[in-house]
C-alpha positions in Angstrom: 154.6 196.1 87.6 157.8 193.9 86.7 161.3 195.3 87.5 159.6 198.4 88.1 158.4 198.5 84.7 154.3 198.5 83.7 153.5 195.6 82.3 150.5 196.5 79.3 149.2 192.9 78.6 150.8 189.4 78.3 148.6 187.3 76.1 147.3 184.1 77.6 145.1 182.0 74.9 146.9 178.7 74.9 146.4 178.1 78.8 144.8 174.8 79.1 143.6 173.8 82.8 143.7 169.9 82.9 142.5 167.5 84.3 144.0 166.7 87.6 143.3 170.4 88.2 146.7 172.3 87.0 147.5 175.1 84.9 149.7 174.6 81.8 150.7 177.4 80.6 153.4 177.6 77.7 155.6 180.4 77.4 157.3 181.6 74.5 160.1 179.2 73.3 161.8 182.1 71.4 161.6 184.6 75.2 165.2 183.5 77.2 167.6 184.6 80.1 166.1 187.0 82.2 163.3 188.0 80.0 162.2 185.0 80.4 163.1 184.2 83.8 161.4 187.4 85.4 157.8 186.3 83.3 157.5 183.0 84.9 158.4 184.7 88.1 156.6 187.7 88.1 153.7 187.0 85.7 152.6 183.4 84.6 153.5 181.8 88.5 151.1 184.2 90.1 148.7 183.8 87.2 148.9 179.9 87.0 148.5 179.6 91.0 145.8 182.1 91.0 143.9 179.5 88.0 144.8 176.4 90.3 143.4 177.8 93.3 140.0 178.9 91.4 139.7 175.3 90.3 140.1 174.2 93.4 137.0 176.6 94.6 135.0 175.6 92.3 135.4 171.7 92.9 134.3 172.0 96.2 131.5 174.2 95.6 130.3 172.2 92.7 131.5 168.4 93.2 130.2 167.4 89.6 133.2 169.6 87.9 135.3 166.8 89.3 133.5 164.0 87.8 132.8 165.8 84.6 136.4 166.6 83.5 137.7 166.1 79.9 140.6 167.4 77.6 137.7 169.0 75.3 140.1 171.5 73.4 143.1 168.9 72.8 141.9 165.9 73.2 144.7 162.8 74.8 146.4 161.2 72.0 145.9 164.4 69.5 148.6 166.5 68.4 148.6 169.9 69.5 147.9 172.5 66.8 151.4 173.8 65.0 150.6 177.2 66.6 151.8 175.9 70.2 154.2 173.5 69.2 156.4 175.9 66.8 159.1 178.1 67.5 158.5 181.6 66.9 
């Protein structure tokens, strides 16, 4: 529920966890004002600590994560595909 109000689905594909162990999760450039406000609040916060906090889990059950990190999707120094870099 947000404002009272079921929330269906929110779409999360271009989440990327990297590689000091955060969550980056872009929201909708187009989304503003209280729309906007109330998903980072109610929706993508909870969601991106929730991922951070998993991370961290799994780091200390399996040590080798740590050591075996890379930007495998979007590589450093790459540009990000149009998709997440252009207004909608």
């Amino acid at each position: 529920m947000v404002d009272d109000d079921p929330l269906v689905f929110y779409h999360y594909s271009p989440t990327q966890m990297l590689p000091d162990g955060s969550a980056n999760i872009p929201v909708d450039s187009a989304l503003g004002g209280r729309s906007k406000a109330v998903l980072i609040e109610h929706v993508v916060n909870p969601y991106k600590r929730k991922l951070e906090h998993g991370q961290r889990l799994l780091e200390q059950r399996f040590p080798a994560l740590t050591a075996a990190k890379s930007e495998i999707r979007y590589p450093p120094g790459e540009p990000l595909p149009a998709y997440l870099t252009e207004p909608r």
